[in-house]
C-alpha positions as CSV (number, residue, x, y, z in Angstrom):
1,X,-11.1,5.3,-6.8
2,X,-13.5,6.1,-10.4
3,X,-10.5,7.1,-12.3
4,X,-13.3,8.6,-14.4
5,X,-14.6,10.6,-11.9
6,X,-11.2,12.1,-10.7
7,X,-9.3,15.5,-12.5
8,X,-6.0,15.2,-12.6
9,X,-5.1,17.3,-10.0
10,X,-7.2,15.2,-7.7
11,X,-3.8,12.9,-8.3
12,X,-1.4,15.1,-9.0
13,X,0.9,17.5,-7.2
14,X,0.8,20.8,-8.1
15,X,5.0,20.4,-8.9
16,X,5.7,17.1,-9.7
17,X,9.3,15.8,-9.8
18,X,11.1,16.9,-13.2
19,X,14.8,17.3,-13.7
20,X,17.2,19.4,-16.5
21,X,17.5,18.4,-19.8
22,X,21.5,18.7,-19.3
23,X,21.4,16.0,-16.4
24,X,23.1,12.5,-16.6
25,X,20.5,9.5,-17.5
26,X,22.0,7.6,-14.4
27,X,20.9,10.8,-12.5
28,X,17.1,10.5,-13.6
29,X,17.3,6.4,-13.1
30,X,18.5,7.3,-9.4
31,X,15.4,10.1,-8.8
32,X,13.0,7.9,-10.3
33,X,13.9,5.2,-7.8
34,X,14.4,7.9,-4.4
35,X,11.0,9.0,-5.3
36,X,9.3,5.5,-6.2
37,X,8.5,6.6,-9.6
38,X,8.7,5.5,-12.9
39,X,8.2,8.3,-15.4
40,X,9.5,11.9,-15.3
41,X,8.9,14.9,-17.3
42,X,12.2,16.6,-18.4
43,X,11.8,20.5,-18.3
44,X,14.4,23.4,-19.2
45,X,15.4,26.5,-16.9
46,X,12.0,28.1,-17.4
47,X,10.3,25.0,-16.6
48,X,9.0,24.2,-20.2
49,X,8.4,20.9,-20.6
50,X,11.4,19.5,-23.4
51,X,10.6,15.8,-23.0
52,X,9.9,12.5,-20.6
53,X,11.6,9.8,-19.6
54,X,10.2,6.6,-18.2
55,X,11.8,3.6,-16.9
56,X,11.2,1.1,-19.5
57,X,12.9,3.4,-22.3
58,X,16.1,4.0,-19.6
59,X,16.3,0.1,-19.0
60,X,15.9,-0.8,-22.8
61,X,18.8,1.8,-23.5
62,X,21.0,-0.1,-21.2
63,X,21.4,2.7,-18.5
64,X,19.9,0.5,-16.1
């Protein structure tokens, strides 16, 4: 694939995995490896984006 070429919904879903701002970090570390990912956006009740967490960050902060 051109990544130049593509949009981003040509490699995105249209509702991409996200969890709650009030969730345990051992819960997102346990989502991000169910769903083989290594990033995920956290959003609030209305679905407005309030942050991200990524892998790296969880695994330097000790969680993993």
């Amino acid at each position: 694939l051109d990544l130049r070429t593509l949009s981003v919904s040509d490699i995105m879903g249209r509702r991409p995995r996200s969890i709650g701002p009030d969730r345990l970090a051992v819960e997102a570390v346990e989502m991000m490896e169910q769903h083989k990912v290594s990033q995920l956006p956290v959003v609030d009740a209305a679905g407005i984006l309030v942050g991200a967490l990524n892998m790296h960050d969880l695994f330097q902060a000790k969680v993993i």
